[in-house]
N, C-alpha and C positions, 0 to 999 in steps of 0.2 A: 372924410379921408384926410389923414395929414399929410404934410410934405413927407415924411419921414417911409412913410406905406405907400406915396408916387412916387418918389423913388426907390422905394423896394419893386414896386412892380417896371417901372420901367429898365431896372437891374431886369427882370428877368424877360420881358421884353426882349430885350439883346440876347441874351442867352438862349432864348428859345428862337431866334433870328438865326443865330450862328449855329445850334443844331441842325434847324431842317437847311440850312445852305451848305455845311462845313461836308458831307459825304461828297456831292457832285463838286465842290471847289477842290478837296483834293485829292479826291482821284482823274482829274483834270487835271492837278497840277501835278500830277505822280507819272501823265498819260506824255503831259508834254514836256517831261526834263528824260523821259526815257527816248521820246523821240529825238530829241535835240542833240541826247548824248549819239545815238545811232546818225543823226543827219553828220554831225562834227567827225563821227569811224571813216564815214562813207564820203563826204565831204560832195553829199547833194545840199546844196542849200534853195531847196526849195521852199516857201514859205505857206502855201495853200497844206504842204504833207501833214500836218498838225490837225487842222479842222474836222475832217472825219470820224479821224480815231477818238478824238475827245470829248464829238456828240455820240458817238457808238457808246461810249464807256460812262458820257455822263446818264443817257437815255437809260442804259442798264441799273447803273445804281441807283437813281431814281424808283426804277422798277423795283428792285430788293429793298430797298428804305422806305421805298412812299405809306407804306402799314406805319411803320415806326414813329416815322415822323406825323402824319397825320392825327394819332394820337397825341402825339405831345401836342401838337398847333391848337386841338377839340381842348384836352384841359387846359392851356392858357384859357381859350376863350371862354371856357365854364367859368371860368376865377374872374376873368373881366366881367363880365355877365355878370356872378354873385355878387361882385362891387358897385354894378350899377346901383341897384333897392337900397345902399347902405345909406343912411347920413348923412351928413358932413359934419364935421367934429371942430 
């Protein structure tokens, strides 16, 4: 393995980081600026209002992603795995 293909894979390390987390980060973060703008209408500033609604909504997209993503996490790990048997160069 060269420097050149560890860091190609740890490029995509991140990227496939930021897939399986970016659905539940934001629609989280979509969960709590619509709350916040409604806390600010109503001017409850209660701060526990948020936590419910953002595991309800994280738990859900999870549930509709975790196929999606799961695949992708299985082929990284195929590709690390075929790397293992290779070389060193």
């Amino acid at each position: 393995m060269t420097q050149g293909s560890a860091l190609d894979l740890l490029q995509q390390a991140i990227w496939v980081t930021m897939i399986a987390s970016g659905p539940i980060v934001i629609s989280a973060m979509v969960v709590g600026v619509i709350i916040a703008v409604l806390q600010a209408l109503t001017q409850v500033q209660e701060m526990t209002l948020t936590f419910i609604p953002k595991m309800l909504v994280g738990f859900g997209v999870a549930a509709l992603t975790g196929s999606y993503v799961g695949n992708v996490l299985f082929g990284f790990t195929e590709q690390v795995y075929a790397l293992i048997g290779t070389p060193i160069q």
